[in-house]
N, C-alpha and C positions, 0 to 999 in steps of 0.2 A: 490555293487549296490547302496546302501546308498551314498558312497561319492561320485559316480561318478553326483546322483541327488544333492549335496550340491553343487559341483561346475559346475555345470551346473546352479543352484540358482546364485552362484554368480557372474559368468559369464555374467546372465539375469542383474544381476542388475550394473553391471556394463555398459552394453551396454547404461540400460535406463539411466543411471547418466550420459553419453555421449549424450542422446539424447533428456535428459531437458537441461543440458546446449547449445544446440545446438537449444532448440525453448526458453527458458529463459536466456536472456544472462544475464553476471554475475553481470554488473553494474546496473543493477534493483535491485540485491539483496542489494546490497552496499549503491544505491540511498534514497531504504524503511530504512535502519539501520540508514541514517543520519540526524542528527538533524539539522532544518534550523532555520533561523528567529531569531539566537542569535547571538551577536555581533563577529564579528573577532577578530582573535586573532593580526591577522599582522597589521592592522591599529584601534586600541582601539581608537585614539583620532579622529579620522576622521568621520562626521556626514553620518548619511546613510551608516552606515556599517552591517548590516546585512546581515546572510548568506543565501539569496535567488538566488545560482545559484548552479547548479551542472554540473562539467567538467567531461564527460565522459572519456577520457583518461589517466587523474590524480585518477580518483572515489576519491574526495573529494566536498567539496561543499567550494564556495567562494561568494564574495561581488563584488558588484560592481567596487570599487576600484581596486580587484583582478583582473580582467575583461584584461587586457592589458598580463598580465600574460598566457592567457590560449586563445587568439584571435582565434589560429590559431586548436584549439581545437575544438569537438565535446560537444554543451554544453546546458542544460536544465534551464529554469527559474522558481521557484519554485514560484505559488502563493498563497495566503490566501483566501479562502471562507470560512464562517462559522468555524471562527479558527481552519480550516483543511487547509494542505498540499494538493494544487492542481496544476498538468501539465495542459498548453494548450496542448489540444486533436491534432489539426494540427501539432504541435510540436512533441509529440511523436509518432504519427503514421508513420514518418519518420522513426523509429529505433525500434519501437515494435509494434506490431498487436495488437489494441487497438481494435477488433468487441468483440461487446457484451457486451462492459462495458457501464453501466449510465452514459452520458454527460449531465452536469447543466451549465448553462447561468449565465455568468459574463461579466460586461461589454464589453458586442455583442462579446462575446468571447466564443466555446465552451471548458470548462473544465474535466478533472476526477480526480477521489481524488487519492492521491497515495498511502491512509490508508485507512481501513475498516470505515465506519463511526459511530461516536459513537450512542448508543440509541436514547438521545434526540434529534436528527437532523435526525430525520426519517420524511418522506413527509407526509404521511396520514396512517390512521390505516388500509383504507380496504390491503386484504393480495393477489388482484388479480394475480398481478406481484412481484413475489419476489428473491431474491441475490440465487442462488446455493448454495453457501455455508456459508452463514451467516443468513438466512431464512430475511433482512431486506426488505423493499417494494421498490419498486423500478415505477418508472413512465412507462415504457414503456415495449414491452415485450421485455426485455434485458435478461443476463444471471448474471451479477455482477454487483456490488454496485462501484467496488474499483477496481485497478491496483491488490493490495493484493490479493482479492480474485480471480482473473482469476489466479495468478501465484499459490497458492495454490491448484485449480482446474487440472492447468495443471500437478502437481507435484506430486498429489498424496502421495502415501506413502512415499516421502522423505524429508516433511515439517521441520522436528528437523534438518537436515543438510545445509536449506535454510536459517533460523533465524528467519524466518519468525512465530508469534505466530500461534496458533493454537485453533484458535475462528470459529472452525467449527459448533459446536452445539450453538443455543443463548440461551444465558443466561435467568437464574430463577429470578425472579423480588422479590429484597428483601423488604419486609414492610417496608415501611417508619418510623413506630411507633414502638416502643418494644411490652412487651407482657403487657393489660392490665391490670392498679393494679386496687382493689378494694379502692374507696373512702373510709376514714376512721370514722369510725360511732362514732359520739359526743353524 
């Protein structure tokens, strides 16, 4: 009886890992892992070489230069807001179901971040509207902050197999100051 419930567990859980990959496709997971905005490798001497694009088909991210390479390709422009990682929203709503997440306004452009956003780049203190799974504030009644957190929402308990961190609870705000000493008596 027991093992007939284990694999029946695992059965469960294999279907669900079939059926995140099937609403999170894989080159999100691939896309959050890559680091942009640092110079190429294939053209070092070449001005404006930064890696702000990503080729969905290759799941690599490339430069401009790179661009001729990957034409004919499925591909993402990665930009800078508030030294975060952000998609145009019209951009990826082509290839992923972006409702619910926070879009910010960049030149007459709307954007989303494709990382959780850090502390200090929080909008305002009140806590009316806030992230599902990051508890941050949020402008509108949305449900996430980030691309991150909606795929982490959708994922549930198989976060550790995504790569994806696991900044579910917010964090304890450490003292800025150590502990105080007493002035010393002359």
């Amino acid at each position: 009886m027991r093992k007939t419930l284990a694999i029946q567990k695992l059965q469960a859980s294999k279907t669900q890992q079939q059926k995140i990959c099937s609403v999170v496709p894989p080159w999100l997971i691939v896309m959050y892992n890559s680091i942009f905005f640092r110079n190429c490798v294939t053209h070092r001497n070449a001005k404006k070489n930064e890696l702000d694009r990503f080729c969905i088909h290759c799941l690599q991210s490339f430069c401009s230069h790179c661009l001729p390479a990957h034409a004919f390709h499925k591909q993402l422009k990665i930009r800078r807001y508030v030294y975060s990682d952000v998609i145009n929203r019209q951009d990826l709503c082509k290839l992923f179901n972006c409702a619910g997440i926070q879009t910010y306004h960049t030149n007459k452009a709307k954007v989303v971040f494709l990382k959780q956003r850090s502390r200090h780049q929080q909008q305002s203190n009140s806590m009316d509207y806030c992230c599902t799974i990051c508890n941050k504030s949020l402008q509108d009644n949305l449900l996430y902050c980030s691309i991150a957190c909606k795929v982490l929402d959708i994922c549930g308990d198989d976060e550790p197999k995504l790569g994806l961190p696991l900044t579910r609870k917010p964090r304890l705000r450490r003292s800025r100051k150590g502990v105080p000493l007493r002035a010393p008596m002359f």
